[in-house]
N, C-alpha and C positions, 0 to 999 in steps of 0.2 A: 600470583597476580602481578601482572608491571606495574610500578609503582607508577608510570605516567595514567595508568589508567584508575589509580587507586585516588591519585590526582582530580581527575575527573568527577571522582564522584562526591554524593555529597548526604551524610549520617551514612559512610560506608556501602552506599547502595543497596540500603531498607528498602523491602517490596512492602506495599500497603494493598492490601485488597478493597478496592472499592465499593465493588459491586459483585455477586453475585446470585445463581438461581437463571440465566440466560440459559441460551440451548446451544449454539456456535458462534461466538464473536469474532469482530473483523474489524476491517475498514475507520478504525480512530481518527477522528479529524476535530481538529480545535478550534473554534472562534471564539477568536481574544476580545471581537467586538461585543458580542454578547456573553463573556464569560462563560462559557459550556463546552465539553465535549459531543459529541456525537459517533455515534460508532453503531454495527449491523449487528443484529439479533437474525442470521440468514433464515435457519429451518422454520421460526417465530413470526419471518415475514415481516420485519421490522427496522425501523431506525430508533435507538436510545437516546435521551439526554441525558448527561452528569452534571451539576452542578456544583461550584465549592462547597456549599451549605453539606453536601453531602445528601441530595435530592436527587432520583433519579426516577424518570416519566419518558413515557414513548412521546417521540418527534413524529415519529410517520408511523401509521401502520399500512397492512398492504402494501409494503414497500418493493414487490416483485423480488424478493428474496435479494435484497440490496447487499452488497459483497465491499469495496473497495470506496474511499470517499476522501474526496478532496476539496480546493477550495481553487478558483479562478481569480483573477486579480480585479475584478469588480466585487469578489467577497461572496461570490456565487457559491451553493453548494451543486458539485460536481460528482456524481453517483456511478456506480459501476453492478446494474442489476443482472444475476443470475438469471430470475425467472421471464424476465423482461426479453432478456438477451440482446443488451442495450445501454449505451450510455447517457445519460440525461444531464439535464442542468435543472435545476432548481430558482426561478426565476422573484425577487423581490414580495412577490404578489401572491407567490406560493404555487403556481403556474408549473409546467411541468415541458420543458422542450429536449426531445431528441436529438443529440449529438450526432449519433452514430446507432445503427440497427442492421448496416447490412453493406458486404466489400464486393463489389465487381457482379452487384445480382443476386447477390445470395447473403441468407442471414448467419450474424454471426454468431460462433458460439456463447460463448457467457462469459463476457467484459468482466475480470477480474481484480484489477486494480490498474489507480490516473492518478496520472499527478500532471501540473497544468503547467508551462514555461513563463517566464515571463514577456513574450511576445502574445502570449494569449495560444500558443497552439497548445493542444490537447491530445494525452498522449497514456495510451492504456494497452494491455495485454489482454489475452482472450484467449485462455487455452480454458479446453470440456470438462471442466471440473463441474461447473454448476447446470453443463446437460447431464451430467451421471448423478446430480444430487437431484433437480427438477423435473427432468425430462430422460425415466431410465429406459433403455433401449431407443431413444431417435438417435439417428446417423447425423453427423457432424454436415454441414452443407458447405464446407471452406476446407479446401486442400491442407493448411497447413495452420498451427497453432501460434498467432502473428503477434506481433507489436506493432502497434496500428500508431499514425499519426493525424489531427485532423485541423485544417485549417479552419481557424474561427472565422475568415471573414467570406469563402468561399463553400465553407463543406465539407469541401474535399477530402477525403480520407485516403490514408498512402501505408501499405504496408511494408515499414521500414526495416523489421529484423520478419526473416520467414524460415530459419535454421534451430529454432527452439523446440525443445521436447514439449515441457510446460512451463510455458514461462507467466512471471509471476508477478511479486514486490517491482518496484521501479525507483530512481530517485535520481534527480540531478546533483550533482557538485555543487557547489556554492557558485561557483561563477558559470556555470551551465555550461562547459565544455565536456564535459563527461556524464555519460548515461550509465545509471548501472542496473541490472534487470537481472532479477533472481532464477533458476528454471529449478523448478521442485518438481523432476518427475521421479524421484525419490520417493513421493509419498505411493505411490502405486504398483511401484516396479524398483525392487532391489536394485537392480542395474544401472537405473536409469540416472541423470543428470540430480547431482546434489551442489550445485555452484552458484554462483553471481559472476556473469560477465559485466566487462566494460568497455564501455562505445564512445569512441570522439565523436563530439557534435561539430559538424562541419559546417561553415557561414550559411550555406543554400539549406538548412535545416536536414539534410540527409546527415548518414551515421556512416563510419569505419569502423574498422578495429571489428570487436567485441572478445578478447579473448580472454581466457577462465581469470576472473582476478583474486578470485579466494574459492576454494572448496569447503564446506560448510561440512561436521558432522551433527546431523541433524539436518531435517528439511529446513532449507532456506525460505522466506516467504515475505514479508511485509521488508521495508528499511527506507532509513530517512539518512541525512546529514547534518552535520552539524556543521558551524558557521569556522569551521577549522580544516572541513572536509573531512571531519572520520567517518565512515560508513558504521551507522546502528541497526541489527538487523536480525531478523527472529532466526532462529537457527535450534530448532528441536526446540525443547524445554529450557529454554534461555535465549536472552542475549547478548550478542556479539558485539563486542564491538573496533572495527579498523582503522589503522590508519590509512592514509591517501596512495601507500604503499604495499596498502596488502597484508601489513604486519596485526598480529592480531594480538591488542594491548590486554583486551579481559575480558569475561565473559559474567552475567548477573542471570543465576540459576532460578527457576519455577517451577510448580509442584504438576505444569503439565507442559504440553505442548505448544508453545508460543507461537500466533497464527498472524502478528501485525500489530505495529508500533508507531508513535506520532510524537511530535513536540509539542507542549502546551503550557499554559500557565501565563499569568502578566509579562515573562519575560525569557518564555520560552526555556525555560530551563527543566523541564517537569516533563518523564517520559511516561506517558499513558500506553499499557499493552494490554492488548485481547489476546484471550488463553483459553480453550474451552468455554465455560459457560461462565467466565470472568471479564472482570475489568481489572486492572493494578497501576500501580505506578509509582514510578521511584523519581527521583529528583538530584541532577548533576550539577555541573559547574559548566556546564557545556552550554550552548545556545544552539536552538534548530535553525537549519538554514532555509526550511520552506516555509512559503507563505504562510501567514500567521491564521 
């Protein structure tokens, strides 16, 4: 282990099992203003609460097999449903408004995970993982498995990367000039792409670049940054964690498959990850750089 990474952490990078008895966890998103986690229960059809107390009760059921969960800079919760095959917002009042449900005419596959910029655009993946879990045998209605962008104040939705196997996890930089977007088609096909590219974010909100910035052994999938720019990010049964270079400082091993990971706690220091039909979480010296 690098000792900057050894650095990093904090009682040596102790996993604590939270929760378990779920059926496929996902999508961990934190609000600091209500003290609670939230994260997907997909096959269950649900959204979970955690609490410090060490309380944990369904947020939503019927959640259209909710996958991917974020938060908007109003504090919104920002949803990415399978079954739905569809982005939502979660409105104050508990109200339910459609982001995005369909590119150029046609509906999209099964929006897999968003993370929100701080100009308010909206920015999520969509490759058939949750029409092969919801919907087995319908044909995909969209040419290619996209990274979609969608303007808050118009609609509009743009698909900005269309060269992905399956792409996946997302995460801005700290200062939001780089996009970095997991493609795990690794989990289906031997062959297939097991990396995290990186994208320059360009003024006019369009993307460059994206070339391999780390190959992952183990499926890539969820990943966040922390306020120093290292990339933290599920990779098989563990995780990863980079620096801004690529370099890879250490890795915090799990007794499965790690599917998606989030920063949480009063001070952002506290990494919550979904693993199979778990919750866990360990606690560094790092701070997350996305919204709280």
């Amino acid at each position: 282990m690098d000792r900057r990474f050894w650095d990093l952490l904090e009682d040596g990078g102790r996993v604590t099992l939270l929760h378990e008895g779920c059926s496929f966890t996902e999508g961990p998103v934190w609000f600091g203003d209500l003290d609670c986690l939230l994260w997907s229960d997909i096959p269950n059809n649900r959204i979970m609460r955690w609490t410090p107390d060490g309380q944990v009760s369904v947020f939503r059921a019927n959640s259209r097999n909710a996958n991917g969960n974020t938060r908007d800079r109003h504090g919104r919760l920002v949803t990415c449903e399978h079954g739905g095959r569809r982005v939502t917002r979660t409105e104050p009042d508990g109200t339910i408004t459609v982001i995005a449900d369909t590119y150029r005419g046609s509906r999209l596959n099964s929006p897999n995970d968003v993370v929100v910029r701080s100009d308010g655009t909206i920015w999520f993946t969509d490759p058939q993982y949750g029409l092969w879990m919801s919907f087995p045998g319908l044909e995909s209605e969209q040419t290619h498995e996209n990274v979609y962008c969608v303007d808050p104040a118009t609609g509009a939705i743009s698909a900005v990367a269309s060269d992905f196997q399956k792409p996946n996890g997302l995460a801005f930089s700290p200062d939001e000039t780089w996009l970095y977007v997991a493609d795990s088609a690794v989990s289906h096909d031997p062959a297939g792409n097991s990396h995290i590219r990186r994208f320059r974010v360009e003024a006019d909100g369009t993307l460059s670049g994206g070339e391999v910035f780390v190959t992952t052994e183990g499926i890539p999938d969820g990943l966040r940054t922390d306020t120093a720019g290292n990339i933290w990010t599920s990779a098989g049964a563990g995780v990863n964690c980079y620096t801004p270079e690529g370099e890879l400082l250490g890795r915090i091993e799990f007794p499965m498959d790690v599917t998606n990971l989030t920063f949480g706690g009063p001070e952002r220091d506290r990494i919550f990850v979904t693993g199979g039909a778990n919750l866990f979480s360990f606690s560094v010296k790092a701070r997350g750089a996305q919204w709280p």
